[in-house]
N, CA, C and O of each residue as an XYZ file, in Angstrom:
508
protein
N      53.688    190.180    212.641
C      54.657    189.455    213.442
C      53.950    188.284    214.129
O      53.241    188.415    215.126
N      54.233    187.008    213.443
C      53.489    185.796    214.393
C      54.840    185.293    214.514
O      55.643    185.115    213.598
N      55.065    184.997    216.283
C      56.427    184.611    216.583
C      56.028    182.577    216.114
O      54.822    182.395    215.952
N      56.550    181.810    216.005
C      56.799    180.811    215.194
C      56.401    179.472    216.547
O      55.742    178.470    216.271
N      56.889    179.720    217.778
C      56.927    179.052    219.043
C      55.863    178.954    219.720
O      55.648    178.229    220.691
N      55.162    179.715    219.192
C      53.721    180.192    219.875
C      52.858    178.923    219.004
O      53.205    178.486    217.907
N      51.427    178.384    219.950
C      49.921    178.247    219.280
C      49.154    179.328    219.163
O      49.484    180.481    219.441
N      47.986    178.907    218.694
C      47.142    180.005    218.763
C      45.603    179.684    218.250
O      45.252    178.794    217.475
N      44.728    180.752    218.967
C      43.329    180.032    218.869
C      42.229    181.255    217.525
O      42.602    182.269    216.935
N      41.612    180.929    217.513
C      40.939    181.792    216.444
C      40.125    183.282    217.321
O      39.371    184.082    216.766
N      40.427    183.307    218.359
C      40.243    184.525    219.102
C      41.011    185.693    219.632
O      40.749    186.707    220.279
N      42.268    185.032    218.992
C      43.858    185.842    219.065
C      44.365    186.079    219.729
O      45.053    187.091    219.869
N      44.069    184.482    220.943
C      45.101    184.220    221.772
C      46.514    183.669    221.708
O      46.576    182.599    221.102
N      47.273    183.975    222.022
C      48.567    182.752    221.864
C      48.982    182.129    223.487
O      48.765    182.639    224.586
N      49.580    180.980    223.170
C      49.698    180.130    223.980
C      51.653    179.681    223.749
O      52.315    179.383    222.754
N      51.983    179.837    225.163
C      53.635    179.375    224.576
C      53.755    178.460    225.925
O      53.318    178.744    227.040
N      54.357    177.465    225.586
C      54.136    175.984    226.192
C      55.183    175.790    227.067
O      56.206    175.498    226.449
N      55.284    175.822    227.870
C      56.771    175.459    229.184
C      56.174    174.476    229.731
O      55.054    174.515    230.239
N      56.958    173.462    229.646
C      56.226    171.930    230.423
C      54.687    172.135    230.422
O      53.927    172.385    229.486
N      54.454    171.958    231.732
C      52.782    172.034    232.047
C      52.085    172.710    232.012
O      50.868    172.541    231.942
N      52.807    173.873    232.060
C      52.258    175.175    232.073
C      52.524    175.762    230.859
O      53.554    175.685    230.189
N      51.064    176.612    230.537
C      51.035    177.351    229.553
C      51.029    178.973    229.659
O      50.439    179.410    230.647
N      51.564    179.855    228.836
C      52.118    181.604    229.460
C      50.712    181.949    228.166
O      50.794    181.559    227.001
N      49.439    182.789    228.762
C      48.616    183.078    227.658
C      48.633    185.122    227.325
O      48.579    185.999    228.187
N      48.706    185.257    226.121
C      48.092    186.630    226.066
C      47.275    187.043    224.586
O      46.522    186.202    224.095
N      47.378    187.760    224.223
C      46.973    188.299    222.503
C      47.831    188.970    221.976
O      48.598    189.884    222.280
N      47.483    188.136    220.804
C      48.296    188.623    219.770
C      48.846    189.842    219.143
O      48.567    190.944    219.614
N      49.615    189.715    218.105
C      49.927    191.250    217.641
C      48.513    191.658    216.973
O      48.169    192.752    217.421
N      47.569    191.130    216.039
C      46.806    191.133    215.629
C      45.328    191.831    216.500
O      44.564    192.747    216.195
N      45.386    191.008    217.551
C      44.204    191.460    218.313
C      44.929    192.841    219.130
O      43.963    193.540    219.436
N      45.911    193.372    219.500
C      46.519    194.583    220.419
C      45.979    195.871    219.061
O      45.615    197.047    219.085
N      46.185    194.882    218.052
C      46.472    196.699    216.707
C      45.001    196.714    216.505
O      44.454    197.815    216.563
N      44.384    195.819    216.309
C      42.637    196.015    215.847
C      41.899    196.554    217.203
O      40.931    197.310    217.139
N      42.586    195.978    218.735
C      41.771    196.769    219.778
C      42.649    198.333    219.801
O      41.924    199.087    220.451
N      43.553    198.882    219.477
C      44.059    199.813    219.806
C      45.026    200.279    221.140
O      45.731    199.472    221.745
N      44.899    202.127    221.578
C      45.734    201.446    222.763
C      45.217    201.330    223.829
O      44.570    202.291    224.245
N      45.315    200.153    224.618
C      44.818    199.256    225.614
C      45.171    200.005    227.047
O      46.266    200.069    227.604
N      43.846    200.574    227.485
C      43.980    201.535    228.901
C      43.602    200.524    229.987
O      43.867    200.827    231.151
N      43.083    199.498    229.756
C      42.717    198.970    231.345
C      42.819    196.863    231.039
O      42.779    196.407    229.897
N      42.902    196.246    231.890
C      43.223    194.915    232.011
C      42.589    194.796    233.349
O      43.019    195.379    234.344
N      41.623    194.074    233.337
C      40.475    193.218    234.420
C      41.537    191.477    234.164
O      41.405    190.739    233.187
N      42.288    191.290    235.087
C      43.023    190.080    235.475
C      42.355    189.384    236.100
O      41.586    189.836    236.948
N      42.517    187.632    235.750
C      41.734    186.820    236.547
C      42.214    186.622    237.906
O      43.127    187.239    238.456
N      41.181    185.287    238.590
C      42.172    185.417    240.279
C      43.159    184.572    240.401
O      42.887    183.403    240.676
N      43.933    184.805    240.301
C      45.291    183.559    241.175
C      44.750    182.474    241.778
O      43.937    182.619    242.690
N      45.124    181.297    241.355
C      44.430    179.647    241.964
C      42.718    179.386    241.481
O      42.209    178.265    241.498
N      41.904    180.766    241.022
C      41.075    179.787    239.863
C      40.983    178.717    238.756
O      41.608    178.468    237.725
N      40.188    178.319    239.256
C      40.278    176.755    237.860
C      39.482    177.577    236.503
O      38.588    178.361    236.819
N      39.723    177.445    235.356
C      39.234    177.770    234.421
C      39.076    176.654    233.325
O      40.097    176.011    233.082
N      37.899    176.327    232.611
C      37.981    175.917    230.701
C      38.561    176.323    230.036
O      39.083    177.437    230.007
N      38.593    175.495    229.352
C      38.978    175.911    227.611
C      37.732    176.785    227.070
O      36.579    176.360    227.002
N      38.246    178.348    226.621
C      37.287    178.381    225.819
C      36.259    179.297    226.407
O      35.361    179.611    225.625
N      36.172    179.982    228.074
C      36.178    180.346    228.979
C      36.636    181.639    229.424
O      37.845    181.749    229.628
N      35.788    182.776    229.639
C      36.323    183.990    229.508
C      37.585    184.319    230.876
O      37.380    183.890    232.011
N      38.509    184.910    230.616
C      39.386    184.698    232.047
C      39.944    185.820    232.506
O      40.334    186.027    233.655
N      39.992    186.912    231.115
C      40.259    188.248    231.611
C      39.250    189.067    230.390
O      38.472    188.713    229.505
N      39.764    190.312    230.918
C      39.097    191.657    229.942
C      40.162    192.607    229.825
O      40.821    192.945    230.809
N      40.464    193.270    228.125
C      40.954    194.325    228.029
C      40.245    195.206    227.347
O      39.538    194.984    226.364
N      40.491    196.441    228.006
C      39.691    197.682    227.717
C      40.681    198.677    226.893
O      41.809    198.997    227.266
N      40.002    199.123    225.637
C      40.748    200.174    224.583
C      40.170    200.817    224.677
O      39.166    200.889    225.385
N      40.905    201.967    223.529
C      39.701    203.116    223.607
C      38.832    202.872    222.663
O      37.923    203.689    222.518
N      38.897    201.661    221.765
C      38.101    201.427    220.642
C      36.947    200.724    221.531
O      35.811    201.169    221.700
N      37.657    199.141    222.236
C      36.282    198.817    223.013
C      37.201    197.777    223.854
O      38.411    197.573    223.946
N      36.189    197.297    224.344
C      36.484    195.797    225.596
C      36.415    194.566    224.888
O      35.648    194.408    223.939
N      37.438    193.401    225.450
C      37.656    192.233    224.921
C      37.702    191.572    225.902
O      38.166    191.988    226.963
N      37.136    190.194    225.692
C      37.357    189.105    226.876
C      38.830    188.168    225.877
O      38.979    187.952    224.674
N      39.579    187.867    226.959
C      40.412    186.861    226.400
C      39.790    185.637    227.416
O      39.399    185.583    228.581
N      39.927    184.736    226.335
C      39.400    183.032    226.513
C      40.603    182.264    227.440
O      41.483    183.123    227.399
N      40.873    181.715    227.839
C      41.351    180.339    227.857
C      41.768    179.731    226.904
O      40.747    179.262    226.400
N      42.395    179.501    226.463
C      43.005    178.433    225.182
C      42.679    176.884    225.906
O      42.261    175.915    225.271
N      42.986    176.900    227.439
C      43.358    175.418    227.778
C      42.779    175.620    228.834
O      42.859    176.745    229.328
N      42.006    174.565    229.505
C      41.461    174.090    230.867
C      42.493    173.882    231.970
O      43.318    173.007    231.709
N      42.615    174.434    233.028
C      43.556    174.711    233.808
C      43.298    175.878    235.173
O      42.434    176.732    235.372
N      44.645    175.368    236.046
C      44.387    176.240    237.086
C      44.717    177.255    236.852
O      44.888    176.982    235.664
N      45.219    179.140    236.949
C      45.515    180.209    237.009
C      46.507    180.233    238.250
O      46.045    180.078    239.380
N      47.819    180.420    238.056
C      48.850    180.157    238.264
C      49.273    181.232    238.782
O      49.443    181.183    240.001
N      49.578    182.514    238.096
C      50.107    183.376    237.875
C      49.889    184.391    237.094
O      49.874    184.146    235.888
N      49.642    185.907    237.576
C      48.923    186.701    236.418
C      50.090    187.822    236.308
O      50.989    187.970    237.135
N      49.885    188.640    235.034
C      51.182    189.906    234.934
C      50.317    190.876    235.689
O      49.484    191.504    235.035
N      50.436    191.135    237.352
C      50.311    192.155    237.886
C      50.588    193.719    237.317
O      49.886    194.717    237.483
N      51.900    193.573    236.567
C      52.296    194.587    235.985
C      51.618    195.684    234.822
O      51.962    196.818    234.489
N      50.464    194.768    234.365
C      49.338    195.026    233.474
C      48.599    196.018    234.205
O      48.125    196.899    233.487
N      48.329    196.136    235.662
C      47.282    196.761    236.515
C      47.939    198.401    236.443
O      47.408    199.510    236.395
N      49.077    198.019    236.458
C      49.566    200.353    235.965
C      50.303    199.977    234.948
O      51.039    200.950    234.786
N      50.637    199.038    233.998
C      51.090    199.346    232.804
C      50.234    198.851    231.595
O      51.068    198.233    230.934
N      49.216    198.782    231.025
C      48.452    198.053    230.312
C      48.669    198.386    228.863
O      48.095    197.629    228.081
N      49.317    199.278    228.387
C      50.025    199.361    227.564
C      51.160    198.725    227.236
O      51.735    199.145    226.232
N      51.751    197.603    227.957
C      52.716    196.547    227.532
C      51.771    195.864    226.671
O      52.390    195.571    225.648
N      50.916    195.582    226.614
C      50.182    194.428    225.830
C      50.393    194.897    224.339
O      50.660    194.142    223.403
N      50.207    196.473    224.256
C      50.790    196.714    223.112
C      52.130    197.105    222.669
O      52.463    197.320    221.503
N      52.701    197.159    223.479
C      54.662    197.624    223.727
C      55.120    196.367    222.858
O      55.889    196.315    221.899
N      54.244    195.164    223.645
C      55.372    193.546    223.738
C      54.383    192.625    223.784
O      54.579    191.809    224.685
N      53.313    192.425    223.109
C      51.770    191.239    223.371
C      52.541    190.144    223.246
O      51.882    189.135    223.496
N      54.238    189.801    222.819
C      54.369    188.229    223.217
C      55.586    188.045    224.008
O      56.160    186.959    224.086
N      56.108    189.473    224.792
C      56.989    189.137    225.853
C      56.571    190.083    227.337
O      56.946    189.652    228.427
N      56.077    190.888    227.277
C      55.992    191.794    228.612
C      54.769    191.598    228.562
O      54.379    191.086    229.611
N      53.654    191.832    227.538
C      52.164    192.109    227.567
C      51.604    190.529    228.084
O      50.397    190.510    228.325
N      52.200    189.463    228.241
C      51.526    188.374    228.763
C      50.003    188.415    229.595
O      49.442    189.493    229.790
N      49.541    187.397    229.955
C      48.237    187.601    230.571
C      48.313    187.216    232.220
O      48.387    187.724    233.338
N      48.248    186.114    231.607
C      48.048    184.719    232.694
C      48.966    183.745    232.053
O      49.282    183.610    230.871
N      49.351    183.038    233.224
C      49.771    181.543    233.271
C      48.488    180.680    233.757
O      47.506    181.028    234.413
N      48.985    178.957    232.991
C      48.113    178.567    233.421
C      48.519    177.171    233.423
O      49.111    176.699    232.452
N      48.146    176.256    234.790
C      48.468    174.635    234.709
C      47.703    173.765    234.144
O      46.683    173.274    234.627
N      48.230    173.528    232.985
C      47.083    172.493    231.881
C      47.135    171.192    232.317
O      48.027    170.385    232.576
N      45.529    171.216    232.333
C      44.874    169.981    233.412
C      44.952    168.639    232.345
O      44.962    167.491    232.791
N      45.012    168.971    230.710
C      44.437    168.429    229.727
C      45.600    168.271    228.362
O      45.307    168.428    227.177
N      46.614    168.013    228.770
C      47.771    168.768    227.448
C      46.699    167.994    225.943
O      47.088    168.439    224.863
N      46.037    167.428    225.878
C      45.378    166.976    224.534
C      44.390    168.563    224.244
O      43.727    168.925    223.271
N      44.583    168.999    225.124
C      43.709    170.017    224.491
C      44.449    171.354    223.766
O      43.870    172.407    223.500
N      45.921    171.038    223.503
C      46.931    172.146    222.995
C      47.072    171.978    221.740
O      47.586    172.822    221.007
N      46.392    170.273    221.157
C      46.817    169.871    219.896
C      45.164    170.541    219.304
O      44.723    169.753    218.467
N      44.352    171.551    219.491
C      43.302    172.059    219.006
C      43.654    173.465    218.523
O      42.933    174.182    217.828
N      44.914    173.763    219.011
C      45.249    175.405    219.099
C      46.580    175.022    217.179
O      47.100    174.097    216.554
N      46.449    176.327    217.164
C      47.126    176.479    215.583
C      48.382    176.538    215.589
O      48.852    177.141    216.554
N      49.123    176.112    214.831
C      50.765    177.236    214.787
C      50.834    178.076    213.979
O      49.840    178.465    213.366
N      51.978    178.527    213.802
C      51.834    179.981    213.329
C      51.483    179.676    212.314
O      50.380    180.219    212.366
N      51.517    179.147    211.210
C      51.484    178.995    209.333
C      49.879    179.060    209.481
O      49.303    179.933    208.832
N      49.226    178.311    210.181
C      47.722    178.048    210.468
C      47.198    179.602    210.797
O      46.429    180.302    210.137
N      47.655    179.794    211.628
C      46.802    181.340    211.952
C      47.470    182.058    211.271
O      46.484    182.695    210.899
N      48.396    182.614    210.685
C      48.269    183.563    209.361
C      47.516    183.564    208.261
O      47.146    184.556    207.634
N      47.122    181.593    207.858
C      46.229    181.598    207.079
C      44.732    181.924    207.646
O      43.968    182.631    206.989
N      44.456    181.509    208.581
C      43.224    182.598    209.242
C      43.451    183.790    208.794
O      43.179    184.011    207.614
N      43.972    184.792    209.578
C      44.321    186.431    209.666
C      44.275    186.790    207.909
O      44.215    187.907    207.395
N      44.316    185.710    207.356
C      44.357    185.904    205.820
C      42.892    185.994    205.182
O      42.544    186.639    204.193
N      42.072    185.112    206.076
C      40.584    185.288    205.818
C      39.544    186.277    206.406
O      38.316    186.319    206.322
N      40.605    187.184    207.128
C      39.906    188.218    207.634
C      40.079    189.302    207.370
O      39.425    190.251    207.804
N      41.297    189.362    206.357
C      41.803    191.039    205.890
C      40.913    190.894    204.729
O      40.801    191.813    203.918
C-alpha cells in the first residue's frame, strides 16, 4: 500500500504536504519489516531540525529505528498519542501512526523526496 499523495525518502519515510507544513511518519514498508512497534522516543515540540537528521526512534520487538527528517524545519507538533498507543504506527503508518509535523524552512528541499511510482521502484530493489 503506497498511498499516491504522499513523498517519500529512501529510509521509509513519507512526507504529506499541507501548505508549509509537512505531516512525517513511516511507511507501510518500514512498520511490517520493523514489526510490532512497542515504544516511540518523540522529538521536542519547537526544535529546529535538518534534512536528513535523526528526529525520533521506534522500538520493535525486532529492533530500534531512527526516523530522519525528510525536510529542514521547525517541529511543530508531535502524535502524543504514540506515547500509550505505539501500535498505531502499525494499525494506520499513513493516518493515525503519524510522527511529527514539521515547518519547512526550505520547500526546494521536497522536490528531493520520491512519489509513489519512484519508491515502489526502490522497494522493488530491495525484495
Amino acid at each position: 500500500m503506497i498511498p499516491q499523495d504522499l513523498r517519500y525518502t529512501n529510509d521509509h519515510e513519507w512526507v504529506r504536504i499541507e501548505g508549509d507544513e509537512a505531516v512525517v511518519g513511516i511507511t507501510d514498508y518500514a512498520q511490517a519489516e520493523l514489526g510490532d512497534i512497542t515504544f516511540v522516543e518523540l522529538p521536542d515540540k519547537g526544535k529546529q531540525i535538518s534534512k536528513g537528521a535523526g528526529a525520533a526512534t521506534v522500538e520493535s520487538v525486532k529492533a530500534a529505528s531512527d526516523i530522519y527528517s525528510p525536510v529542514s524545519g521547525d517541529i511543530i507538533e508531535v502524535n502524543n498519542g504514540l506515547e500509550n498507543s505505539p501500535e498505531m504506527i502499525n494499525q494506520s503508518p499513513y493516518e493515525t501512526g503519524w510522527v511529527f509535523r514539521v515547518k519547512v524552512l526550505d520547500s526546494e528541499e521536497l522536490n528531493g523526496l520520491m512519489d509513489a511510482a519512484s519508491y515502489e521502484k526502490y522497494l522493488d530493489t530491495l525484495r
